[in-house]
N, C-alpha and C positions, 0 to 999 in steps of 0.2 A: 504494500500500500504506500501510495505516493501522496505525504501530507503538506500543504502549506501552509506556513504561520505569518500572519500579516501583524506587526505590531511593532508601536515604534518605540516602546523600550526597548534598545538594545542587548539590556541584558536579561529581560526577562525573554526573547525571542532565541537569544544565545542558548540559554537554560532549558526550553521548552525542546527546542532543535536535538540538544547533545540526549535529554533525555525520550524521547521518541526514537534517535536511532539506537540507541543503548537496548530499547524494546523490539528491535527489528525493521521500525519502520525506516523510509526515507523520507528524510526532511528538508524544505529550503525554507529561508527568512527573508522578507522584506521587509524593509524598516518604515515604508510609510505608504499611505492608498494608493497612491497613483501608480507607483513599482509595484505594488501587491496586484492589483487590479490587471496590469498587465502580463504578468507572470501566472495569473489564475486561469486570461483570459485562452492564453494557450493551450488549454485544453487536455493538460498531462496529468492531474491531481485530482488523484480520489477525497477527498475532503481538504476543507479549507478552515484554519481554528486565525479568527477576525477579530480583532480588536475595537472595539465600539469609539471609541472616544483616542481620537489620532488628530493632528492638524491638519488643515487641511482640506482633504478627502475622507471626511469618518467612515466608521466599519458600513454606517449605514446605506450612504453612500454607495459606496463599492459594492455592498451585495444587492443593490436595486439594479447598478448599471449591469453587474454579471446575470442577474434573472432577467433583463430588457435581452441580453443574447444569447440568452434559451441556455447557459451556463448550469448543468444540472447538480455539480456534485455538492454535497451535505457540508453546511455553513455548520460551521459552532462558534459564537458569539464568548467573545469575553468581555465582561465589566469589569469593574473597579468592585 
């Protein structure tokens, strides 16, 4: 399973990253929406873990414009 993490702590993105692949998965990070949004939009990632509240381009944001292009795979939302 191929996961992306959208969030622009960088080190809570770092943290998240090292422990998913630790668990077997593959992970990338993007530090802010617009790189996240683009990197989701290519269409290689079984789930996407979004961070709500970013500059910007919030999580919110980004997961309306990836559902406007039929972008299907499973959002998981993080808050604060």
């Amino acid at each position: 399973m191929r996961i992306l993490i959208i969030e622009d702590e960088k080190l809570l993105a770092d943290s998240l990253k090292a422990l998913l692949e630790q668990n077997g998965f593959e992970a990338d990070a993007a530090c802010d929406g617009k790189t996240g949004e683009y990197y989701a939009a290519l269409g290689i990632y079984d789930l996407l873990i979004l961070d709500v509240m970013m500059p910007g381009r919030d999580g919110y944001e980004v997961a309306r414009r990836l559902r406007e292009r039929r972008m299907e795979m499973p959002i998981l939302m993080l808050t604060a």
